[in-house]
C-alpha positions in Angstrom: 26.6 -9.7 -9.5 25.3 -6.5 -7.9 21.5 -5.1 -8.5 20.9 -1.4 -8.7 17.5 -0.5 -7.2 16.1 2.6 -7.2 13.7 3.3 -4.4 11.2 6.2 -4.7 9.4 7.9 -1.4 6.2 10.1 -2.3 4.0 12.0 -0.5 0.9 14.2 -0.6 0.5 17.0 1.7 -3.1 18.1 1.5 -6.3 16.0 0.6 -7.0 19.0 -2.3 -3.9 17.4 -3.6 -5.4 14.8 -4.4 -6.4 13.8 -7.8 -9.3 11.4 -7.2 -10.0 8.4 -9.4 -13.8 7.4 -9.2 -15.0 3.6 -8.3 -15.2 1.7 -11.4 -18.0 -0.6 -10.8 -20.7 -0.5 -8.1 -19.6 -4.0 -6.6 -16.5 -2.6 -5.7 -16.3 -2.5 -2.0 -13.4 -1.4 0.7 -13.4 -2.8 4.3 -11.5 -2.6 7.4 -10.4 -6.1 8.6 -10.5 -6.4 12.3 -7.0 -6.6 13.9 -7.2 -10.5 14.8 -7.3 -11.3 10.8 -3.8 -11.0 10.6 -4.5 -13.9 7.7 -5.3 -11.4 5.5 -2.0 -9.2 6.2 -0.1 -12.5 5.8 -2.0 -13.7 2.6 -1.9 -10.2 0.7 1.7 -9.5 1.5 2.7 -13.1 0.3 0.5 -13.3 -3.1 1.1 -9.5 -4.0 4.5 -9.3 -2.7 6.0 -13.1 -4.5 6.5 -11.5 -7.9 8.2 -8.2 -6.8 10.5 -9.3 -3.9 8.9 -8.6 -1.0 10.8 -10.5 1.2 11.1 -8.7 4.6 7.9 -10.7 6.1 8.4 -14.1 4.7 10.4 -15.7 7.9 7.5 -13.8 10.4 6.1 -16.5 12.7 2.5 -16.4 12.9 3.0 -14.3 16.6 4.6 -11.8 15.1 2.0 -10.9 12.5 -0.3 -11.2 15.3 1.6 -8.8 16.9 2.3 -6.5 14.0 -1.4 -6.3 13.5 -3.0 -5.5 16.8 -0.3 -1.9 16.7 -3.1 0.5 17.3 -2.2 3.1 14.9 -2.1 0.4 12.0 -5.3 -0.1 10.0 -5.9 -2.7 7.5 -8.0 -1.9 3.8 -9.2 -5.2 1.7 -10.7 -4.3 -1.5 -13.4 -7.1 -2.9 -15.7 -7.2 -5.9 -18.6 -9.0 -4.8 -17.5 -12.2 -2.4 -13.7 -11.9 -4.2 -10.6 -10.6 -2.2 -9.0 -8.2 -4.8 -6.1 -5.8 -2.6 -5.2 -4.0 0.0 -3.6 -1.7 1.7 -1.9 -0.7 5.5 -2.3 2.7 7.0 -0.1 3.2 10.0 -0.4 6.9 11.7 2.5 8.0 12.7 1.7 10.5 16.2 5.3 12.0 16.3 5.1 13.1 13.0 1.6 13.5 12.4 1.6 11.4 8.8 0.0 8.7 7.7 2.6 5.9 6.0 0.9 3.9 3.0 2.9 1.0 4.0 2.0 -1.9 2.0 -0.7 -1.4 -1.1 -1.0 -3.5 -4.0 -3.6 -5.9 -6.4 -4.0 -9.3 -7.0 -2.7 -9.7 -10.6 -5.6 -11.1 -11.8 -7.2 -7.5 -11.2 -4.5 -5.8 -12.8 -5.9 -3.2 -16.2 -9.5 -2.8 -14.8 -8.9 0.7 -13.0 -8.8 -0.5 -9.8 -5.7 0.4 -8.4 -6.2 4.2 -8.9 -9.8 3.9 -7.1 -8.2 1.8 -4.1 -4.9 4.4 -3.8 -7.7 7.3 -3.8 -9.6 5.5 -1.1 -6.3 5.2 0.9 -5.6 8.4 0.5 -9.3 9.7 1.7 -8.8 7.2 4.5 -5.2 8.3 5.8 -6.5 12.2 5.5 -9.4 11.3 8.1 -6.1 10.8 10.5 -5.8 14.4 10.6 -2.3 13.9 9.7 -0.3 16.8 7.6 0.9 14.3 5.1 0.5 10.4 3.6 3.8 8.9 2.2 4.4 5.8 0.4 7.6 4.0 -0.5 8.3 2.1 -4.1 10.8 1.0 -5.7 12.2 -0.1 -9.1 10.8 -4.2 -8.3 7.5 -3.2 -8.0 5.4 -3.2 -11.0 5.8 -0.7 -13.0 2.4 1.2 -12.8 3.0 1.6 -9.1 4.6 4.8 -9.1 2.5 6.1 -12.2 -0.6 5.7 -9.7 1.2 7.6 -7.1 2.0 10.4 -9.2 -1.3 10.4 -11.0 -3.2 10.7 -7.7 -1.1 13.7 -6.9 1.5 12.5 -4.7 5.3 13.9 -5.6 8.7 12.4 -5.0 10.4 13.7 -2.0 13.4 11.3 -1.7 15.2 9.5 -4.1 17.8 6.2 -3.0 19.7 3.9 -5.4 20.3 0.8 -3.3 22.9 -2.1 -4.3 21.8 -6.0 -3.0 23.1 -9.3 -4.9 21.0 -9.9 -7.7 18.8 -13.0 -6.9 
């Protein structure tokens, strides 16, 4: 049997663009991880990814997340309230093309409904801008959960490219 997925790529061209969602609570705090933490690459991708098929980093030994981490234009957001890890998300620059890539965002599920998604997307947003870059894009697709490209749109980032790929269904 054959799956239909439709994969969405947004971006946002100007930091005015953006349409800011404020930090819900005061213990809300974003860090940069330092580049040797690829545990917290591997750990996010693996508990955000399981339940919407990301798939792509599962067979990575732990050399090549060490290597995928220390790339000098990728930088690494965790979100935490208080002591508890609650998302993240990759920036990677992009010099040629002078954008930032949102490449991998998402929440824990267990912080899913509290606003924190919007704040953490605005904060990546803010974050890729200090790049200088002329644009951040992001990638979704039709597996991902289904507020994902809501939160995109509702931060003020538009849908430049549209794909419907075809994979056996799992």
């Amino acid at each position: 049997m054959i799956e239909k997925i439709d994969r969405f790529y947004l971006e946002i061209l100007s930091i005015k663009a953006l349409k800011e969602k404020a930090k819900p609570l005061e213990n809300l705090n974003i860090e940069l991880i330092k580049k040797e933490n690829f545990a917290l690459n591997k750990f996010f991708y693996k508990q955000i990814g399981k339940k919407y098929q990301w798939v792509d980093r599962l067979v990575w030994s732990d050399s090549t997340w060490q290597k995928y981490t220390s790339n000098r234009n990728l930088q690494t957001y965790i979100l935490k309230k208080d002591d508890d890890l609650v998302g993240y998300f990759e920036l990677i620059k992009n010099l040629e093309s002078n954008d930032c890539e949102i490449a991998y965002f998402g929440l824990l599920e267990e912080f899913f409904n509290k606003g924190y998604g919007g704040y953490l997307l605005s904060q990546a947003i803010k974050l890729g801008f200090s790049f200088n870059v002329n644009r951040i894009w992001v990638h979704t697709c039709s597996l991902d959960h289904p507020n994902a490209i809501l939160n995109y749109k509702s931060r003020g980032m538009q849908v430049f490219r549209n794909e419907i790929l075809e994979r056996k269904a799992i």
